[in-house]
C-alpha positions in Angstrom: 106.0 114.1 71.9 104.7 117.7 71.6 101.1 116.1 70.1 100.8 113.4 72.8 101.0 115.9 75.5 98.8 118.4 73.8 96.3 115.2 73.2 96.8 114.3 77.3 96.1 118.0 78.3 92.5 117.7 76.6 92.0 114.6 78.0 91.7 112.7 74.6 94.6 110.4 74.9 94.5 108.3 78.2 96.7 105.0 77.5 95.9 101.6 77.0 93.0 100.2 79.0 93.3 97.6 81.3 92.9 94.4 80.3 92.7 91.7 83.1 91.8 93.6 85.8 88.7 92.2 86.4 89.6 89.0 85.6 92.5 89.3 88.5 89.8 90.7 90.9 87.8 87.7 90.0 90.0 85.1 90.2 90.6 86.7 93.9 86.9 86.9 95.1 85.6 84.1 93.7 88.0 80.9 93.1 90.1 82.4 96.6 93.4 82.1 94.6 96.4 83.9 96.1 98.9 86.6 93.7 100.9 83.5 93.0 98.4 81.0 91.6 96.6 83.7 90.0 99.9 85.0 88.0 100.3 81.5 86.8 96.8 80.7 86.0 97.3 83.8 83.7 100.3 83.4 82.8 101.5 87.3 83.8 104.4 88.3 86.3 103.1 87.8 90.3 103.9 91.8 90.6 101.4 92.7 87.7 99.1 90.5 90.5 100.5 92.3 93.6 100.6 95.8 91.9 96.9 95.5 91.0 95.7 94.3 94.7 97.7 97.4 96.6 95.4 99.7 94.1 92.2 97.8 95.1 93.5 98.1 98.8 94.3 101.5 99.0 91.1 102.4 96.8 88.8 100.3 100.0 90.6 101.9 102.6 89.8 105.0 101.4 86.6 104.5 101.1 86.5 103.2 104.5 88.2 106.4 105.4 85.8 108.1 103.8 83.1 106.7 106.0 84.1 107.2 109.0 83.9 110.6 108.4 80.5 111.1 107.3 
């Protein structure tokens, strides 16, 4: 445990990358699937779906936030 947080302090060990992400945000954009159909046509759990859409949310509101104040 000692190593991994040494390794995390410099930045060298981050975690797993994500994996379907874009495939998520695609499926989303493009084919117009809701968190449901897209969890199945993946086969993944519907809050892996929902969990990933809340980040995408919060990260356009803030950079509609961020606008506004310019």
């Amino acid at each position: 445990m000692e190593r991994i947080s040494a390794a995390k302090a410099r930045g060298v060990y981050k975690g797993r990358k994500p994996s379907i992400d874009a495939e998520i945000l695609r499926l989303r954009r493009e084919e117009q699937l809701g968190p449901a159909a897209i969890a199945r046509w993946l086969g993944i759990g519907w809050a892996s779906v929902y969990r990933l859409l809340g980040k995408q949310a919060a990260v356009s509101a803030n950079r509609g936030a961020d606008a506004d104040q310019a």
